[in-house]
C-alpha positions as CSV (number, residue, x, y, z in Angstrom):
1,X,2.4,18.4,-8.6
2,X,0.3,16.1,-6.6
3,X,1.1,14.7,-3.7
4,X,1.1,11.1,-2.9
5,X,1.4,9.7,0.7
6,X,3.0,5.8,-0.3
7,X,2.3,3.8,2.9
8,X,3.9,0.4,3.8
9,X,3.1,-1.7,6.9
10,X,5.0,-3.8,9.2
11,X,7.9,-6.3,7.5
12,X,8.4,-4.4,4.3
13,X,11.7,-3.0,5.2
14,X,13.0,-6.3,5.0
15,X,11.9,-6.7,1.3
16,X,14.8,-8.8,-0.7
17,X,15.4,-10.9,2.0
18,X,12.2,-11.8,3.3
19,X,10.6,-15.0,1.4
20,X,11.8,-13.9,-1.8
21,X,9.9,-16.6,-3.7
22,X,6.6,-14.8,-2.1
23,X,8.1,-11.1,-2.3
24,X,10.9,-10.8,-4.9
25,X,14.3,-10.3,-4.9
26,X,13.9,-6.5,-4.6
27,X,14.9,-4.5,-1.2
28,X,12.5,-2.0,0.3
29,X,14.9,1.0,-1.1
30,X,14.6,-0.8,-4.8
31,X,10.9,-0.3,-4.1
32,X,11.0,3.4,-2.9
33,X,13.0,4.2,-5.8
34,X,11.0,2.8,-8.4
35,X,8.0,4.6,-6.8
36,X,9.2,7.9,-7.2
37,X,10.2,7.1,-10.6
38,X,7.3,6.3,-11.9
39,X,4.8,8.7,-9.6
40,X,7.0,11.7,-11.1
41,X,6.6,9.8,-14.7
42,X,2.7,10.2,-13.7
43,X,3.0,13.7,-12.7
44,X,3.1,12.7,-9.1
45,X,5.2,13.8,-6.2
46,X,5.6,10.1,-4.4
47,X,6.5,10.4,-0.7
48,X,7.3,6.4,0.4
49,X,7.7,5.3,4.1
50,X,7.6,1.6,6.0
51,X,7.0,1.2,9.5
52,X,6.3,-2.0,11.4
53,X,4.5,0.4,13.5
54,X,0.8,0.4,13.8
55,X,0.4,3.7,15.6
56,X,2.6,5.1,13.2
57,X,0.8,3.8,10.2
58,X,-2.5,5.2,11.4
59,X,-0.7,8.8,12.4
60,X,0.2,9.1,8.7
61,X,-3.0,8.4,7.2
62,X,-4.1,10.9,9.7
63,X,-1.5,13.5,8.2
64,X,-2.6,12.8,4.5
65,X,-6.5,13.6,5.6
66,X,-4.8,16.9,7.0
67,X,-2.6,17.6,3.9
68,X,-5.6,16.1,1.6
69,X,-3.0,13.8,0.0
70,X,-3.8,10.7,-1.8
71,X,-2.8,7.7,0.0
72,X,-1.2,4.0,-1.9
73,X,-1.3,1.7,1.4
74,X,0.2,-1.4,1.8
75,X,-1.0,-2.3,5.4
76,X,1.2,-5.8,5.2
77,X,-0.2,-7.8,8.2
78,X,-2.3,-5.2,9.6
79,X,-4.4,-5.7,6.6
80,X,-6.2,-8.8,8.3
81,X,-6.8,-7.5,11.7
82,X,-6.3,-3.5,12.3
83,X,-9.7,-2.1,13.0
84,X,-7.2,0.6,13.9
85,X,-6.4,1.6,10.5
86,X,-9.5,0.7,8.9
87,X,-10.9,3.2,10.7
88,X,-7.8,5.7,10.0
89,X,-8.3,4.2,6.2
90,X,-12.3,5.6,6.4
91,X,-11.1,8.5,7.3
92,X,-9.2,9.2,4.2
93,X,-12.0,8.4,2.2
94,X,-14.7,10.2,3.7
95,X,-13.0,13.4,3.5
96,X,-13.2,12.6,-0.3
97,X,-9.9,11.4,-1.0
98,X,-8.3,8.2,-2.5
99,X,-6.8,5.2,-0.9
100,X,-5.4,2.4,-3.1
101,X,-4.4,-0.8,-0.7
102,X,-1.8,-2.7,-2.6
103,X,0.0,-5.5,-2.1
104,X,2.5,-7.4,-3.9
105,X,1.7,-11.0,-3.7
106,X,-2.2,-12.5,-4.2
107,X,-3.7,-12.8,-0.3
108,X,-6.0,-15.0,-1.7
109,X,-3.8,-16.9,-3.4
110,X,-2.3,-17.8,-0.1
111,X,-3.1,-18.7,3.8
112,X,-6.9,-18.8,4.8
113,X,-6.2,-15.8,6.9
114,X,-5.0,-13.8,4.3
115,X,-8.4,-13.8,2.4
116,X,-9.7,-11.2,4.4
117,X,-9.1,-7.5,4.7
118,X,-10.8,-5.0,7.0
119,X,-8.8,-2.4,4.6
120,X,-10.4,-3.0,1.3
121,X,-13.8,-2.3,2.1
122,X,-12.7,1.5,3.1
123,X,-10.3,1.6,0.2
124,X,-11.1,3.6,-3.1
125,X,-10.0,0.2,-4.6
126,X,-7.1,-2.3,-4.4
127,X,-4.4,-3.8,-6.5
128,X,-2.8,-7.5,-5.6
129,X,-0.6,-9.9,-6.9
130,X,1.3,-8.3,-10.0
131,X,4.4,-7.6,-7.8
132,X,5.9,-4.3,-7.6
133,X,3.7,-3.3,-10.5
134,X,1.1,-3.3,-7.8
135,X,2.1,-0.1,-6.8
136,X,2.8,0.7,-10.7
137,X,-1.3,0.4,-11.4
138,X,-2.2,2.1,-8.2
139,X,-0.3,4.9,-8.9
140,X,-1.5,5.7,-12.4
141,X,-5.3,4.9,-10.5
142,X,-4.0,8.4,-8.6
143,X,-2.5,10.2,-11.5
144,X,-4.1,13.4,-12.9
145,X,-5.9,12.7,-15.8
């Protein structure tokens, strides 16, 4: 089964509770779960982790060019301003794997500073605004076909 690094940046954990009329009404472990149900339904193997730490974010997507796992990667905040994990995004992608950058809402459907991502222009592509199906779509973008 392939293996599927699902990366999610800082604030995430608080999913449910956190401007639910931006986010949903669905926690962080609703989320997870629904992940691995339908990576698995994909013939994926779905590993799902939040931090709200940069550092941490970027040691992960330096695991999944080690492991040569795909990554999904919602960077959350960082997305506007972490040339940290751009460049830890790159990485990914130059040693010829995929990163899909989700997010849930529509950054351009919101805040001027939201329009901009240092992410996407590393990213194998990206999926915005559908919700949790985000990460639906980018997972069957990973799935073997």
């Amino acid at each position: 089964m392939t293996r599927v690094l699902v990366l999610n940046g800082p604030n995430l954990g608080r999913l449910g509770s956190r401007e639910p009329e931006v986010y949903g009404s669905a926690t962080f472990d609703d989320l997870a779960a629904a992940v691995r149900g339908w990576a698995a339904g994909l013939g994926l193997e779905a590993e799902v982790r939040q931090t709200d730490d940069e550092s941490e974010l970027v040691h992960w997507l330096h695991e999944a060019v080690d492991t040569r796992s795909d990554v999904v990667l919602n960077p959350a905040a960082f997305t506007h301003y972490s040339y940290a994990l751009r460049d830890a995004a790159a990485q990914v992608t130059t040693a010829g794997l995929r990163l899909v950058e989700v997010h849930l809402s529509n950054p351009y459907a919101r805040e001027a500073f939201r329009h901009v991502s240092v992410v996407g222009p590393v990213a194998t592509g990206t999926v915005a605004g559908f919700g949790q199906d985000s990460y639906r779509l980018a997972l069957a973008a990973l799935a073997p076909s």
